[in-house]
C-alpha positions as CSV (number, residue, x, y, z in Angstrom):
1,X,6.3,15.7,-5.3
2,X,5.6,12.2,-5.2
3,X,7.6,9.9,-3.2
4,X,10.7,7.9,-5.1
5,X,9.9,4.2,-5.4
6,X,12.1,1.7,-6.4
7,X,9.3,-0.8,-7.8
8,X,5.9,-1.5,-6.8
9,X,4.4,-4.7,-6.4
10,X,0.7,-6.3,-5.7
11,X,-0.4,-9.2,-3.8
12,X,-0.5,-12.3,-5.9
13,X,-3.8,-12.5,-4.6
14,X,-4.9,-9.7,-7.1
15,X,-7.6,-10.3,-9.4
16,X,-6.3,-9.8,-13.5
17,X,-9.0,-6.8,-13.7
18,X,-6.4,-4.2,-12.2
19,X,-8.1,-3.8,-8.8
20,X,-5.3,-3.8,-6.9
21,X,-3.7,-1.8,-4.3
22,X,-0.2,-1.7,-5.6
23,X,3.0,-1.5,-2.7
24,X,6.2,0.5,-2.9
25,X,9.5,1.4,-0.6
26,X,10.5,5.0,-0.5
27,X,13.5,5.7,1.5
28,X,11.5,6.7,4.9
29,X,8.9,4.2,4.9
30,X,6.1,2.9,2.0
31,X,3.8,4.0,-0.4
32,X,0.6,2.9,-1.7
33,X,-1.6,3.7,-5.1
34,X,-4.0,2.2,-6.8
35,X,-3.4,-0.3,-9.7
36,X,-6.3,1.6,-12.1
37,X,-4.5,5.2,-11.3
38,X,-1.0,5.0,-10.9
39,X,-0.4,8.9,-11.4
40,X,-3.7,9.6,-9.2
41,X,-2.5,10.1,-6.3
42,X,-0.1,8.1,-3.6
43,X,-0.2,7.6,0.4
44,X,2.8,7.4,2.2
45,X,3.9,5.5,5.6
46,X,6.4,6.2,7.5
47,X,7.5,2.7,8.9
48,X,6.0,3.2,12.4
49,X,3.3,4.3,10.6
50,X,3.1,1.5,7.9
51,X,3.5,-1.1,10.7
52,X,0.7,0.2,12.8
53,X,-1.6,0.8,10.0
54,X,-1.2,-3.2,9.7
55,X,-1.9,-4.0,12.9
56,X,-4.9,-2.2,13.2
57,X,-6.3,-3.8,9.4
58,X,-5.0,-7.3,11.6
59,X,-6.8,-6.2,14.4
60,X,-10.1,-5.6,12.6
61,X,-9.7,-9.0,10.7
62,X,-9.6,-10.6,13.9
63,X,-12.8,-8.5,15.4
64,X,-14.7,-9.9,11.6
65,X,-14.8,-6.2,10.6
């Protein structure tokens, strides 16, 4: 069952094309789709999951990966 999500939202950085990686809260954490496929399939964070999966994209922005 997918998660519940309130509204999703992009980056405003987001080209018009629908390319996007699309954001959501559920009530344990965040979800994430993709723009093109909303029914496609969703990934889902816990929070201390969703904050270390930051870090680490942070982390490898830093390293110019």
């Amino acid at each position: 069952m997918p998660p519940k999500v309130t509204s999703w939202r992009k980056s405003t950085h987001s080209s018009s094309l629908g390319n996007c990686v699309e954001v959501g809260r559920t009530r344990g954490g965040v979800a994430v789709r993709d723009s093109k496929d909303p029914g496609g399939g969703t990934l889902v964070f816990s929070g201390p999951e969703w904050r270390a999966f930051l870090a680490r994209i942070r982390d490898r922005a830093h390293e110019g990966i």
